[in-house]
C-alpha positions, -999 to +999 in steps of 0.1 A: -258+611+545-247+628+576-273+656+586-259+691+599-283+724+609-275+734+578-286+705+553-321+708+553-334+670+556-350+660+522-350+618+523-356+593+557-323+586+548-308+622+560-318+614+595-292+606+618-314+582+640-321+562+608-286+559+600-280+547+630-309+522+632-298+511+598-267+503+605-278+483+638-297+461+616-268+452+592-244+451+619-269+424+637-276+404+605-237+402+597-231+384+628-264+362+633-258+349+601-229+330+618-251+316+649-264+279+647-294+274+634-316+248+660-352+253+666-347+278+699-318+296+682-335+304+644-366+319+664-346+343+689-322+350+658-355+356+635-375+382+664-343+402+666-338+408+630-375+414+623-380+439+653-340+458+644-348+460+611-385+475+618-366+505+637-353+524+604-384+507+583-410+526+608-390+555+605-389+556+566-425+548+563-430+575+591-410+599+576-429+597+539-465+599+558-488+631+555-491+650+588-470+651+619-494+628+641-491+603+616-454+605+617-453+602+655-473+576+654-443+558+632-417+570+654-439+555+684-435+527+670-400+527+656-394+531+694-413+502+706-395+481+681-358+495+693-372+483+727-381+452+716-353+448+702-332+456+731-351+429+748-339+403+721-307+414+723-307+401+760-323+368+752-290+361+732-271+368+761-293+349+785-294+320+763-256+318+750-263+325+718-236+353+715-211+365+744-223+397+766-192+417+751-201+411+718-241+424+723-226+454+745-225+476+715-258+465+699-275+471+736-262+505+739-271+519+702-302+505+709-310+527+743-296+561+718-323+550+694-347+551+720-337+583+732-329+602+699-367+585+687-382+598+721-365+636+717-379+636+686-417+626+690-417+652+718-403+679+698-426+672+669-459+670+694-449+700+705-451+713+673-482+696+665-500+708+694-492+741+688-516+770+672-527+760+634-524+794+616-557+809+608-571+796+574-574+823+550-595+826+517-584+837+490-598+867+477-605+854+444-625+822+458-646+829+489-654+802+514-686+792+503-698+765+534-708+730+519-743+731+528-745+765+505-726+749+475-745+737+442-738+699+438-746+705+400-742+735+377-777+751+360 
């Protein structure tokens, strides 16, 4: 699963900062699982597994889109939901839901998400902002404009 410079990246799942997103989210869920279960508890518990668990969802669905502004739109996202769920992750300090040594790990994964998301958003608008190639036709189909086409054969 691992991705090198020389495996060319062919599923969401060759992407290092879904692996690592991924494995935030099972990592979270195994311990939550354990927590207690009162009203205030279930619905801190319940936002941080919805918003870890969107990080490697956003970037699978992002990942699978057509076009790269669509895709940074998904990774925008992905990284608003790594943010948000940084921000959980301190509510179950703050509230004593889990010790701070404990969410330490989780906290920091979470800010590498961020950045690895962030460095690659910029790297792919740079890319999308970037001069399209010319759009050549082929020799054996002119460009005909739409206005000249013939809606209906003769």
């Amino acid at each position: 699963m691992e991705s090198t410079k020389t495996n060319a990246i062919k599923h969401f799942t060759d992407l290092r900062v879904w692996q690592k997103a991924h494995e935030l989210f099972v990592s979270i869920n195994k311990i939550t699982d354990k927590l207690s279960r009162d009203v205030a508890s279930t619905l801190v518990v319940e936002q941080l597994l919805k918003s870890s668990g969107s990080i490697s969802a956003n970037i699978a669905e992002g990942f699978n889109s057509r076009g790269k502004r669509k895709y940074i739109q998904y990774l925008d996202i992905a990284q608003c939901s790594a943010a948000e769920t940084e921000n959980w992750l301190f509510k179950v300090v703050d509230c004593v839901l889990l010790e701070k040594t404990e969410v330490q790990p989780w906290l920091e994964t979470s800010v590498v998400i961020q950045k690895m998301l962030n460095s690659m958003i910029t790297k792919l608008e740079k890319r999308a902002d970037a001069k399209p190639e010319p759009i050549v036709s082929s020799p054996s189909l002119p460009y005909v404009p739409f206005k000249n086409r013939r809606m209906f054969r003769d």
